[in-house]
LOSEVO-215961 format. One record per residue (C-alpha): x, y, z. Coordinates in nm, 2 decimals. Example, Ala and Ser with C-alpha at 12.3 -4.5 7.8 and 13.67 -1.06 7.14 Angstrom:
@X:1.23 | Y:-0.45 | Z:0.78
@X:1.37 | Y:-0.11 | Z:0.71
This chain:
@X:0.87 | Y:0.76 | Z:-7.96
@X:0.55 | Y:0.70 | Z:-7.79
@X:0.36 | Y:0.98 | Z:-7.65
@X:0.39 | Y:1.17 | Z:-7.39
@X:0.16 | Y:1.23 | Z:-7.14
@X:0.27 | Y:1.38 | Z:-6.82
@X:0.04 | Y:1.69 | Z:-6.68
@X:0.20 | Y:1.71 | Z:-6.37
@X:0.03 | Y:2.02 | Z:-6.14
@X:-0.33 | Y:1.92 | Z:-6.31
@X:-0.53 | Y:1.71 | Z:-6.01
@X:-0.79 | Y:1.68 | Z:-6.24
@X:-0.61 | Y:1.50 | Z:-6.52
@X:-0.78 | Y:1.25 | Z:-6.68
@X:-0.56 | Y:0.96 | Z:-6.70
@X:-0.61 | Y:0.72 | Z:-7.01
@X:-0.89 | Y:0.52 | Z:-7.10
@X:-0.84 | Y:0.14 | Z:-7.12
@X:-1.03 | Y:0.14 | Z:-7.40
@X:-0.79 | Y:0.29 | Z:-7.64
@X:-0.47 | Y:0.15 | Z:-7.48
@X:-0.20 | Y:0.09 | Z:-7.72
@X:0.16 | Y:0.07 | Z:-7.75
@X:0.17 | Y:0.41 | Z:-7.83
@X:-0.03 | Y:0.57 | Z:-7.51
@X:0.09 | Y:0.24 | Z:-7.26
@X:0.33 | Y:0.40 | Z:-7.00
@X:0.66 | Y:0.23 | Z:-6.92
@X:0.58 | Y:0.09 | Z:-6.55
@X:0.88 | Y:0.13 | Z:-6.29
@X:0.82 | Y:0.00 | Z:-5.95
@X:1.13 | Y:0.10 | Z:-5.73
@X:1.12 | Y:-0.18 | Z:-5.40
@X:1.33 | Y:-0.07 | Z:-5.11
@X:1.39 | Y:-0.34 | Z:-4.82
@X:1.33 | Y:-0.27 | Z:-4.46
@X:1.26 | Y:0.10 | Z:-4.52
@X:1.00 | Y:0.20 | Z:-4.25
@X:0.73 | Y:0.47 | Z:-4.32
@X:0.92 | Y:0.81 | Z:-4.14
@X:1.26 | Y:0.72 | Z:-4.30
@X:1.25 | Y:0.95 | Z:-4.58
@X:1.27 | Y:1.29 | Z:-4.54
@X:0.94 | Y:1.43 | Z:-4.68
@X:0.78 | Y:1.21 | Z:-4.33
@X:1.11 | Y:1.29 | Z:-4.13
@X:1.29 | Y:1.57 | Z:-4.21
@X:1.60 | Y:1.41 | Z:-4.02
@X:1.64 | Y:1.16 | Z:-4.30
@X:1.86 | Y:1.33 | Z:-4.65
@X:1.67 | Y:1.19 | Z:-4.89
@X:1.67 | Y:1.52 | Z:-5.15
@X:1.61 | Y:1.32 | Z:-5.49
@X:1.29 | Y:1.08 | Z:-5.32
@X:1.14 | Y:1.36 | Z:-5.21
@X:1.20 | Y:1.57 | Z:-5.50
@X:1.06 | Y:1.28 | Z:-5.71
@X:0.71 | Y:1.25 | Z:-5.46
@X:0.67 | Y:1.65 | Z:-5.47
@X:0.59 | Y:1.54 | Z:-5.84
@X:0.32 | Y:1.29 | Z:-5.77
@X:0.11 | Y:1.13 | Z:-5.51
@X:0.21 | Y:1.06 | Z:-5.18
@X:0.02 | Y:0.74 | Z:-5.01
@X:0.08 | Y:0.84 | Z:-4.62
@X:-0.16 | Y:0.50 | Z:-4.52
@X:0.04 | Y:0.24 | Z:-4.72
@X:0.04 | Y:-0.11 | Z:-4.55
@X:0.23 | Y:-0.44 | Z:-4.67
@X:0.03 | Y:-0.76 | Z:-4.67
@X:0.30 | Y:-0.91 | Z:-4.44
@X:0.62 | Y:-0.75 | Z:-4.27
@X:0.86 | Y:-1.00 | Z:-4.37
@X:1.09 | Y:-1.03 | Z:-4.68
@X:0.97 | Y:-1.34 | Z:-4.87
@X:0.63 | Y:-1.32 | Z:-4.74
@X:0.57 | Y:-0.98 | Z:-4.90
@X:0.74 | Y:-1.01 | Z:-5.23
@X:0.54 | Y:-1.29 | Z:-5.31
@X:0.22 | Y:-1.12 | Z:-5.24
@X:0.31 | Y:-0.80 | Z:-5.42
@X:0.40 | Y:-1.07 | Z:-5.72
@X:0.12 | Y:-1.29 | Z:-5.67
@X:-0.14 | Y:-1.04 | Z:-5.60
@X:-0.26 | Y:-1.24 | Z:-5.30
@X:-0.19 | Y:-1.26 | Z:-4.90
@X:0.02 | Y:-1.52 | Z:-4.74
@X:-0.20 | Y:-1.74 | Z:-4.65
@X:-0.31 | Y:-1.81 | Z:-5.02
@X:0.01 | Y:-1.83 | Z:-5.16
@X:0.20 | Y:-2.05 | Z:-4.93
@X:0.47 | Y:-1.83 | Z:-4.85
@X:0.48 | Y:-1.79 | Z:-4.53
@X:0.80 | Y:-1.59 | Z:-4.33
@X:1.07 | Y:-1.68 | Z:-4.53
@X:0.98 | Y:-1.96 | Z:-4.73
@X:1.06 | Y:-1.90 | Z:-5.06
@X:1.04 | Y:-2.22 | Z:-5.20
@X:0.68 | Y:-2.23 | Z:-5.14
@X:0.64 | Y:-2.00 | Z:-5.45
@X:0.74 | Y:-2.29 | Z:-5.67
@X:0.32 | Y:-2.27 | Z:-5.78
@X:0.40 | Y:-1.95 | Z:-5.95
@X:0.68 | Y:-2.03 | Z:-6.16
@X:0.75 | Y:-2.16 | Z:-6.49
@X:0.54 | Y:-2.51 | Z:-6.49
@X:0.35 | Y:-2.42 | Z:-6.16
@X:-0.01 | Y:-2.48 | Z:-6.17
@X:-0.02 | Y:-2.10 | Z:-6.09
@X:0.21 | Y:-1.94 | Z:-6.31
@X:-0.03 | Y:-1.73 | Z:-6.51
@X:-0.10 | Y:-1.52 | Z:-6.18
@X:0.22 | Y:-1.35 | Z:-6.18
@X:0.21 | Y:-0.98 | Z:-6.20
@X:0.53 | Y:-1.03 | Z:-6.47
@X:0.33 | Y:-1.29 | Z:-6.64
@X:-0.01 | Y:-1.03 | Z:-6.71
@X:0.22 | Y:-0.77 | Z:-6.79
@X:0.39 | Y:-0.97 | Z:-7.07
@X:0.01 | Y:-1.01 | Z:-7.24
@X:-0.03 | Y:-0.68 | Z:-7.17
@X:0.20 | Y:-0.59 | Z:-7.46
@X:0.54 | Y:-0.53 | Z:-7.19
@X:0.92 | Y:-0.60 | Z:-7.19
@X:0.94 | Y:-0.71 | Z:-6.82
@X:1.28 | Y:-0.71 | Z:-6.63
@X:1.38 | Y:-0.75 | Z:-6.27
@X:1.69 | Y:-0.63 | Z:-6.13
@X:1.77 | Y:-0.66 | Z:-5.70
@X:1.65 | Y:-0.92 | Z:-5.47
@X:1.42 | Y:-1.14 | Z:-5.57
@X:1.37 | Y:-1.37 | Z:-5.28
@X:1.18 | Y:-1.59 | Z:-5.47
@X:1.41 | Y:-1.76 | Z:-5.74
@X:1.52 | Y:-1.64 | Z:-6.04
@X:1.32 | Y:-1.36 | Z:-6.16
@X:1.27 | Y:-1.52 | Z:-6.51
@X:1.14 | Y:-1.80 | Z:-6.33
@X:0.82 | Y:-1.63 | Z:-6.25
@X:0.74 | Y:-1.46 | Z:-6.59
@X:0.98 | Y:-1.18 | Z:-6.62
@X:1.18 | Y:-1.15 | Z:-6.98
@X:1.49 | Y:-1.06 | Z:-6.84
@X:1.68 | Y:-0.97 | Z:-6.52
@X:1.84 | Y:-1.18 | Z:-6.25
@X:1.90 | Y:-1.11 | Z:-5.85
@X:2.20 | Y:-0.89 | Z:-5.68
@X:2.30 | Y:-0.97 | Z:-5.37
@X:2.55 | Y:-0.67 | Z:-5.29
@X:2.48 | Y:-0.50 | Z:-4.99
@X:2.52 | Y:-0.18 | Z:-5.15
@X:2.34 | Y:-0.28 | Z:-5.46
@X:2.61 | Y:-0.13 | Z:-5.72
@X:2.56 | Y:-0.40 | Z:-5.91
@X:2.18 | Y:-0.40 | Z:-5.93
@X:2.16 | Y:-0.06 | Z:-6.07
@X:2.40 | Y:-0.10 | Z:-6.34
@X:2.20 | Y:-0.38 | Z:-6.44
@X:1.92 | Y:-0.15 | Z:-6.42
@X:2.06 | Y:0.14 | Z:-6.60
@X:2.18 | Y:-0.11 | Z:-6.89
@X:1.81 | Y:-0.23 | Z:-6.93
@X:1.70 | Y:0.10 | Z:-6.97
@X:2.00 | Y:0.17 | Z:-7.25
@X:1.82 | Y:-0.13 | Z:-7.44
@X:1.44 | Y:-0.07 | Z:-7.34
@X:1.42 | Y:0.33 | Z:-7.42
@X:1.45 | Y:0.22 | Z:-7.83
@X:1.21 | Y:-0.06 | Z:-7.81
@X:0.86 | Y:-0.05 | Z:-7.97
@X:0.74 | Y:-0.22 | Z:-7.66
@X:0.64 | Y:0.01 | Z:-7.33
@X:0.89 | Y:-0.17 | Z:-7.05
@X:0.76 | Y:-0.29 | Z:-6.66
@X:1.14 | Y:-0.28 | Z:-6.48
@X:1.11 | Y:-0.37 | Z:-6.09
@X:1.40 | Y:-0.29 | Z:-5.92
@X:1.47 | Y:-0.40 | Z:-5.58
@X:1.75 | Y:-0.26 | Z:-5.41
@X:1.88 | Y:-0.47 | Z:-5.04
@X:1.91 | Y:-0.13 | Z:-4.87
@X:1.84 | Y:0.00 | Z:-4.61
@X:1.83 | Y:-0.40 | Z:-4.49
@X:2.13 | Y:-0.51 | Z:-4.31
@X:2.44 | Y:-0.50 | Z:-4.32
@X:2.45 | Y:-0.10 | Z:-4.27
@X:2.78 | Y:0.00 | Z:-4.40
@X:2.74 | Y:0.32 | Z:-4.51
@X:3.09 | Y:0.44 | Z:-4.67
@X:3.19 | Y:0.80 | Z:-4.46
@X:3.09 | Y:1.04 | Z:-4.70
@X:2.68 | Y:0.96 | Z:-4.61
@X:2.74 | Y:0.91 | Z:-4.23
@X:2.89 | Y:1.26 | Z:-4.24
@X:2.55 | Y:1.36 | Z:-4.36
@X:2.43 | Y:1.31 | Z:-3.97
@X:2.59 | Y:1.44 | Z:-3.65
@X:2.69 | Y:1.21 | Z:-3.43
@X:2.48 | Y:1.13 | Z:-3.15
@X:2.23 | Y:1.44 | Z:-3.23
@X:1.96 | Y:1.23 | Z:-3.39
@X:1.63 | Y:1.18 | Z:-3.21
@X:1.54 | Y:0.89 | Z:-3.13
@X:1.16 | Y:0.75 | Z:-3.15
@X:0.87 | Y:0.83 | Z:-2.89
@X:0.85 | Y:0.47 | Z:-2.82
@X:1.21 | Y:0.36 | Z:-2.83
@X:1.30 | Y:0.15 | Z:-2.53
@X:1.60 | Y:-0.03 | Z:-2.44
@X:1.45 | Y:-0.36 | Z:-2.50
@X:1.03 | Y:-0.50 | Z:-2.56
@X:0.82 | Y:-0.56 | Z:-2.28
@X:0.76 | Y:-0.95 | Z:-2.29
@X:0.46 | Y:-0.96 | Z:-2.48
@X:0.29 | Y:-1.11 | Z:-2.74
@X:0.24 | Y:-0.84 | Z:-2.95
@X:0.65 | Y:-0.81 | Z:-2.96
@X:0.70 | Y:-1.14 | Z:-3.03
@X:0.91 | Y:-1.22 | Z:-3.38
@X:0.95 | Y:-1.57 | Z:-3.37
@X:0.65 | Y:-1.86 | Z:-3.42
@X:0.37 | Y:-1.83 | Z:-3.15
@X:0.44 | Y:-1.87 | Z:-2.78
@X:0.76 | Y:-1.76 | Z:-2.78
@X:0.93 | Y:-1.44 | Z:-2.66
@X:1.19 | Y:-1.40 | Z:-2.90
@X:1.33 | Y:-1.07 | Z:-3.10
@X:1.54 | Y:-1.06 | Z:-3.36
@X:1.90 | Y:-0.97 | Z:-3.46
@X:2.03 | Y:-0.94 | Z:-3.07
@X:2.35 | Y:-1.06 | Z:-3.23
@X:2.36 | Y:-0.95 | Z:-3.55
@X:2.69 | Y:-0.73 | Z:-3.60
@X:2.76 | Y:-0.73 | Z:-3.91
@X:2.72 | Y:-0.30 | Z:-3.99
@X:2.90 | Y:0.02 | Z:-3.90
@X:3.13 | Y:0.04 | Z:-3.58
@X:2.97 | Y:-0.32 | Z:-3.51
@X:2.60 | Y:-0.25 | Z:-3.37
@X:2.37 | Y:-0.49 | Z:-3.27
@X:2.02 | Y:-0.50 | Z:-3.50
@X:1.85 | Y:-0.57 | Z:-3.21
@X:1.73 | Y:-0.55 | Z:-2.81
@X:1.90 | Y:-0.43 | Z:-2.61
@X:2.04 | Y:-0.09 | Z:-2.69
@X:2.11 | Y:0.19 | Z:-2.51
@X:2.08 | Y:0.53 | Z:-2.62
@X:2.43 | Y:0.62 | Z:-2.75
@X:2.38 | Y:0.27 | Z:-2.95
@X:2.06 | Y:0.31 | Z:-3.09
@X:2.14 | Y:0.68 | Z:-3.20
@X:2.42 | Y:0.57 | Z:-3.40
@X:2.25 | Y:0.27 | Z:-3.56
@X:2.02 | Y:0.49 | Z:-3.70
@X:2.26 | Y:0.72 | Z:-3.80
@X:2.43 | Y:0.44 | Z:-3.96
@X:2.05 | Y:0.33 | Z:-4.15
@X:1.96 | Y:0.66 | Z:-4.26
@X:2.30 | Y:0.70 | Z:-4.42
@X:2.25 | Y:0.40 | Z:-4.60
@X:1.93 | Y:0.54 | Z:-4.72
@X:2.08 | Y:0.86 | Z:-4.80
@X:2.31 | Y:0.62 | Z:-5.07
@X:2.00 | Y:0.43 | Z:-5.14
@X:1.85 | Y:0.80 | Z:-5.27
@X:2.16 | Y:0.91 | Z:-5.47
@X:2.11 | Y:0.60 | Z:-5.67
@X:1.80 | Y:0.61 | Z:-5.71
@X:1.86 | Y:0.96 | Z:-5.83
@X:2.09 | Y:0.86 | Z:-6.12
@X:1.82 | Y:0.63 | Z:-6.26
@X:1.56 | Y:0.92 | Z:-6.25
@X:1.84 | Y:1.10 | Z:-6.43
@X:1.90 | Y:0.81 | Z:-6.64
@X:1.54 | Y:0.81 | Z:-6.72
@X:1.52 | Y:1.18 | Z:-6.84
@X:1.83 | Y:1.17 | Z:-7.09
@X:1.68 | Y:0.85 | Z:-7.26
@X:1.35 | Y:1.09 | Z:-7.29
@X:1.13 | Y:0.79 | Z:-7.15
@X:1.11 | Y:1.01 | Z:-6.82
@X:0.74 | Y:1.19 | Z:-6.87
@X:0.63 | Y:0.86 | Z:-7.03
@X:0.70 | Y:0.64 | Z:-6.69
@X:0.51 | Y:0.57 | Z:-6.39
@X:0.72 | Y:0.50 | Z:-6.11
@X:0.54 | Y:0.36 | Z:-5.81
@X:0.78 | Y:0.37 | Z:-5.45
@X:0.76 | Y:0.14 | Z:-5.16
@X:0.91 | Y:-0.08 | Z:-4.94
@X:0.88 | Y:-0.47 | Z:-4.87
@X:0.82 | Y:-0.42 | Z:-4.57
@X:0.92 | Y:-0.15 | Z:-4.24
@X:1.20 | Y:-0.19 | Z:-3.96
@X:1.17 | Y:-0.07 | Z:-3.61
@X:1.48 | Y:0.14 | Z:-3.48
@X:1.42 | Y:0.07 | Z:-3.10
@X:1.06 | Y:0.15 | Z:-3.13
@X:0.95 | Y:-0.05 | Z:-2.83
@X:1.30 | Y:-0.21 | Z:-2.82
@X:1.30 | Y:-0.39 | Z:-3.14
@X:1.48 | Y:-0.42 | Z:-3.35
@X:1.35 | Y:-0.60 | Z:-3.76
@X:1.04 | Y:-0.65 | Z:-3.82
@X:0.72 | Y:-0.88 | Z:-3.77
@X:0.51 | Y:-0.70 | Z:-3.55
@X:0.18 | Y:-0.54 | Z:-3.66
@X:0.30 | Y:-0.24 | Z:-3.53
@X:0.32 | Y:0.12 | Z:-3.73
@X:0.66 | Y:0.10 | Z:-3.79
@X:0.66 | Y:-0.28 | Z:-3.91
@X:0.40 | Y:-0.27 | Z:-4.12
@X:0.34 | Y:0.07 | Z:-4.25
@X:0.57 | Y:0.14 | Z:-4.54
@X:0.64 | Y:0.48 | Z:-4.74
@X:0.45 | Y:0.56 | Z:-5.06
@X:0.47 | Y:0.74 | Z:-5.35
@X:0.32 | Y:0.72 | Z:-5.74
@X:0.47 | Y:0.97 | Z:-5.99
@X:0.39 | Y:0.97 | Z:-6.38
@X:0.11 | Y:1.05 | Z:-6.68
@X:-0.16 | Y:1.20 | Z:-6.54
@X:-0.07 | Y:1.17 | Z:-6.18
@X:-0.17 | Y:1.47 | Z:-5.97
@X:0.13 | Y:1.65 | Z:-5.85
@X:0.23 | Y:1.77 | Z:-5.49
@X:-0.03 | Y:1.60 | Z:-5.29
@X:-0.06 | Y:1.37 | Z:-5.04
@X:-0.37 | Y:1.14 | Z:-5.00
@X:-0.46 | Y:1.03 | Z:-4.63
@X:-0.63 | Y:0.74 | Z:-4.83
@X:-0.57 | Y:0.37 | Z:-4.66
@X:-0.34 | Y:0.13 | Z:-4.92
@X:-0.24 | Y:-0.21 | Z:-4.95
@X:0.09 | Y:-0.32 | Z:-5.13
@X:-0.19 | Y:-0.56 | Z:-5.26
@X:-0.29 | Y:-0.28 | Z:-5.42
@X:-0.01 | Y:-0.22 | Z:-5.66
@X:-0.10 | Y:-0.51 | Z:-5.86
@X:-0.44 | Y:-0.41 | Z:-6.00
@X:-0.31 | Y:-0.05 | Z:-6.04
@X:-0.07 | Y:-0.17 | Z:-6.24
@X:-0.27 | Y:-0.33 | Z:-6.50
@X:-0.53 | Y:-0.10 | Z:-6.51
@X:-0.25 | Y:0.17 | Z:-6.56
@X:-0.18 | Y:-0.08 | Z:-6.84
@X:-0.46 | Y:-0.06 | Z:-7.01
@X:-0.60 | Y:-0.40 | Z:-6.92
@X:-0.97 | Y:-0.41 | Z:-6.93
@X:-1.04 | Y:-0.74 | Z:-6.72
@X:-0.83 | Y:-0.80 | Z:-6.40
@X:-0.77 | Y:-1.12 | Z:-6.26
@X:-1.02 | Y:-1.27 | Z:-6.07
@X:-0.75 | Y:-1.39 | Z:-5.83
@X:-0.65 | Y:-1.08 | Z:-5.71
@X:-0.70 | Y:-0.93 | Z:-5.38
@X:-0.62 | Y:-0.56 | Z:-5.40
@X:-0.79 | Y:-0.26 | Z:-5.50
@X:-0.71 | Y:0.00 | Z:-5.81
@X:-0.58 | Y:0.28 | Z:-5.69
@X:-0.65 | Y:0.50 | Z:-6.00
@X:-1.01 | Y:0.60 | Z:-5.86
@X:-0.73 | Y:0.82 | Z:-5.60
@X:-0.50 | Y:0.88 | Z:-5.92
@X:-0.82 | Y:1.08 | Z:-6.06
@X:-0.90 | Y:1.22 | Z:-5.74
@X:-0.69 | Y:1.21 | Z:-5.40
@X:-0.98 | Y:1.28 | Z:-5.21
@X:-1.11 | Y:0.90 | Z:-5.29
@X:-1.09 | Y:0.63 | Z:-5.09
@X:-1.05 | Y:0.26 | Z:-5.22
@X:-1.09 | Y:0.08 | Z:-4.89
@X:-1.21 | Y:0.15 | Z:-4.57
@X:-0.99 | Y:-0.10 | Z:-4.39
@X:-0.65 | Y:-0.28 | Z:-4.41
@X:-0.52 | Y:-0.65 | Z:-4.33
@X:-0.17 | Y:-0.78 | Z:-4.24
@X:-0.02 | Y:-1.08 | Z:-4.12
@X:0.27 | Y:-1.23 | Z:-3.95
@X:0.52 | Y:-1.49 | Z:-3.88
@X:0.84 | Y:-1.51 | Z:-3.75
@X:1.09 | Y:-1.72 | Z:-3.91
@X:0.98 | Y:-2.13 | Z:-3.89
@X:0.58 | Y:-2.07 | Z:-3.87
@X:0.33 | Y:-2.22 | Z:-4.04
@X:0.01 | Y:-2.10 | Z:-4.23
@X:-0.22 | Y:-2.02 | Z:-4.00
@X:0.02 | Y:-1.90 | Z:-3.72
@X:0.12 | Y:-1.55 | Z:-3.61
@X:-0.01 | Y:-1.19 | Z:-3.60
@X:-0.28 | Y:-1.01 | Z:-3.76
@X:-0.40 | Y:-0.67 | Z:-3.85
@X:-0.74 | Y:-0.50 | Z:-3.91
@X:-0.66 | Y:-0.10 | Z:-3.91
@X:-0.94 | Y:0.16 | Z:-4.03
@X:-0.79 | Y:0.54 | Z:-4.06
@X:-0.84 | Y:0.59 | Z:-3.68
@X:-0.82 | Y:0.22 | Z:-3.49
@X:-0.61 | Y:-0.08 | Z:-3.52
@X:-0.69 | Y:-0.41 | Z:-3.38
@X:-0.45 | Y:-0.66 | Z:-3.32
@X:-0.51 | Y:-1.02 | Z:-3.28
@X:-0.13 | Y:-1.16 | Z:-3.19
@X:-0.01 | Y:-1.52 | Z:-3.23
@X:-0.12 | Y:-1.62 | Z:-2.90
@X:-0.48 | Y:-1.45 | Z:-2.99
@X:-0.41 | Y:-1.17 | Z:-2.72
@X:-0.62 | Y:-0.86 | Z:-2.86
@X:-0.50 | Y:-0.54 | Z:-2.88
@X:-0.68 | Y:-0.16 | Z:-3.01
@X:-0.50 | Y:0.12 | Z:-3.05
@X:-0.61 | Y:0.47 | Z:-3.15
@X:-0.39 | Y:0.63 | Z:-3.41
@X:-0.52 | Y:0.95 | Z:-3.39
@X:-0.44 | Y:0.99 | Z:-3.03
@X:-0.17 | Y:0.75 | Z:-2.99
@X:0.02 | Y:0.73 | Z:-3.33
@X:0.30 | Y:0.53 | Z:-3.12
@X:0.08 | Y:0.27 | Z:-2.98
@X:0.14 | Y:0.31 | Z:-2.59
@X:-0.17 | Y:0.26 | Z:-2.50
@X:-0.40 | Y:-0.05 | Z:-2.52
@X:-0.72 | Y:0.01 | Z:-2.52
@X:-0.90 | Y:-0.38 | Z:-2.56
@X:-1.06 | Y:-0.31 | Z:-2.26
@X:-1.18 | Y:0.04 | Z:-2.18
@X:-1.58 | Y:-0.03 | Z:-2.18
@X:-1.66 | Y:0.23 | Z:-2.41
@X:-1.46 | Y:0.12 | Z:-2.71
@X:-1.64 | Y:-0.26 | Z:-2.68
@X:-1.85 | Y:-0.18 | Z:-3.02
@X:-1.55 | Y:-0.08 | Z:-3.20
@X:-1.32 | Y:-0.33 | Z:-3.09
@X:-1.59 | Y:-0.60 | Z:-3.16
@X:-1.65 | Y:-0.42 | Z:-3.52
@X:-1.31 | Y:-0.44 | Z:-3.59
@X:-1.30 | Y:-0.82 | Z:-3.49
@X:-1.57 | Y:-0.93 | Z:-3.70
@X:-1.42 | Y:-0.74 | Z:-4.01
@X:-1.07 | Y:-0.96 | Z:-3.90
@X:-1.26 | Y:-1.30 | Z:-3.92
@X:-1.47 | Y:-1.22 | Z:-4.22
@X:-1.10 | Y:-1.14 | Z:-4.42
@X:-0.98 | Y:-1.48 | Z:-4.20
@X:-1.25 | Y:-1.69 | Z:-4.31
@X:-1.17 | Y:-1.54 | Z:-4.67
@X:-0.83 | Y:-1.62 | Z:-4.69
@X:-0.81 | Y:-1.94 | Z:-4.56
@X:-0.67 | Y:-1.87 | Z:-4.21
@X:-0.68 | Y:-2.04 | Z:-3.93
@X:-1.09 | Y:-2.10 | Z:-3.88
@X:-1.20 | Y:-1.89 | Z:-3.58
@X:-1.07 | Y:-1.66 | Z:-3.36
@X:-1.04 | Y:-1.74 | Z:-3.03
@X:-1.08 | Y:-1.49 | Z:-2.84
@X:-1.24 | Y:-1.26 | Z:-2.55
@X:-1.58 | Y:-1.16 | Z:-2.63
């Protein structure tokens, strides 16, 4: 059995040294990706939400309370966190998928996978869930394949088997496991909507019956006024997943999403437990996010897309050897940034030059560090293009949004966590706002997005 070396409680634990990384000191790597979970639905940000087993499992490590996807969209964001890169560079932009073709077997980027430098690094790589972007082997992984059941049954079986097979091997095992849920359909069998009164839950500070018609709203391609899932019905008691909803509706759509998450937990709970009878449990890292977040009638939407908190902001949490336990870190994250830390947790010396995240094990050693100072995000809805939609600079206190119409928008999130107040133009705020804009066309120019930014000075 390889060694164990879990000091949960001990901030200061040193975690291994590169250097000396073997097969017998390499950690097993679990990433658990949820889908459409926004940052305050789980219940150590929200104690509305029943999550007892996540937060249970993040007392134990590292929470990230400042974790940000590269892009709030499904396809857009799996191929970043697989590719390492932002949309923009790899092509996939919304929901095309097939645009990740470069990255599979053949592709004139196919060494770039995160699968791909795990398998050099010495791994047995699997993927069970939703891939989004093909067949999992496709793209370097040893073994898995995608579930589509809403309810993802399936998907941790699959899971659960893997881990039968992996716990005996000489290799350490990489297993990314993507459960559907919370996305919809939200059809939470009885015994987890009884987990949540009926019409008692609160609903957000910014929920409205339906978006102001505004750019920064918008979920379809640029110019448009469009939000998404008016008519989608397919979930509990038949809700609309989008604008407009009244009160009454919108309180029991979330009760119908947090119940799904409530399932989402127990499952995730029998692989935790599956991971501690096998004994591989103090020799894993388990990292926990989502793709992206979900707005429940926060400024009437419904989905995603936005640059908004609860579209792009996602919930956090790394537990495992050497992890500090019990704390939180205020520290600003990219899902970028799960790449690198991956590797490095590895024990690969070199990264990829490629990559466009940060490490996060400077704030493994010590929460109190700080990677970045700033984080990007971009935007599409469904049928844009590269170089179309919104975009994100946010530093710990402001965001600055440039939408796909280049309105601008700054918001204090120390003051206005929900975002109800613009403030592009109070006079005072002109040097930050213009800080912040030259930081979002440096990271433009970098990327390859669209050239300049026209806009207000």
């Amino acid at each position: 059995m390889r060694l164990t070396l879990l000091v949960f409680g001990l901030v200061t634990s040193t975690l291994w040294s590169a250097a000396t990384a073997t097969a017998a000191t390499q950690p097993n790597l679990l990433v658990i990706f949820t889908d459409d979970q926004t940052f305050r639905a789980i219940g150590y940000n929200d104690p509305q939400v029943q999550t007892p087993h996540l937060d249970a499992l993040a007392k134990r490590g590292l929470i990230f309370d400042n974790a940000y996807v590269a892009s709030p969209i499904c396809a857009a964001s799996r191929a970043s966190m697989m590719s390492g890169v932002f949309p923009q560079q790899h092509g996939v932009i919304a929901l095309k998928y097939r645009e990740f073709r470069a990255y599979q077997a053949g592709g004139t980027r196919s060494d770039q996978t995160l699968a791909h430098q795990l398998n050099l690094a010495g791994y047995h790589t699997g993927f069970y869930g939703k891939s989004h972007l093909g067949a999992p082997t496709s793209y370097g992984f040893a073994a898995g394949d995608e579930r589509g059941a809403y309810d993802d049954k399936p998907t941790f079986e699959k899971a659960a088997a893997y881990l039968d097979v992996q716990a005996t091997n000489a290799k350490p095992f990489f297993l990314w496991l993507a459960p559907r849920q919370p996305h919809v359909p939200l059809l939470p069998e009885q015994r987890w909507l009884d987990l949540y009164p009926e019409g008692k839950l609160a609903l957000p500070e910014n929920y409205r019956l339906e978006p102001r018609q505004s750019s920064l709203n918008n979920q379809g391609i640029p110019g448009q006024h469009f939000y998404r899932d008016s008519n989608y019905r397919r979930n509990h008691r038949d809700l609309p997943a989008g604008p407009p909803r009244d009160v009454k509706t919108m309180r029991e759509f979330i009760r119908a999403y947090f119940a799904v998450i409530s399932h989402l937990d127990h499952q995730i709970g029998q692989i935790v437990a599956k991971l501690r009878s096998l004994g591989v449990l103090e020799n894993t890292v388990i990292v926990f996010l989502s793709d992206n977040g979900y707005h429940l009638g926060s400024h009437g939407l419904g989905n995603k897309i936005t640059m908004h908190e609860e579209s792009a902001r996602v919930p956090m949490f790394i537990v495992g050897p050497g992890v500090p336990s019990g704390v939180r870190t205020s520290a600003l994250v990219s899902s970028l940034d799960v790449y690198p830390t991956l590797l490095q947790l590895a024990g690969v010396r070199d990264l990829p030059e490629h990559l466009m995240g940060r490490s996060l094990v400077p704030i493994l050693k010590d929460p109190q560090a700080e990677v970045r100072t700033i984080v990007f995000s971009e935007c599409v809805g469904v049928g844009g293009t590269v170089g179309q939609g919104h975009r994100m600079a946010r530093t710990k206190q402001w965001k600055y949004i440039l939408t796909g119409t280049d309105e601008q928008y700054l918001f204090d999130q120390q003051k206005d966590p929900f975002e109800l107040r613009n403030r592009i133009d109070t006079p005072e705020l002109k040097p930050i706002a213009d800080e912040l804009r030259r930081e979002l066309s440096t990271w433009m120019q970098q990327v390859g997005d669209r050239k300049s930014l026209d806009v207000r000075e």
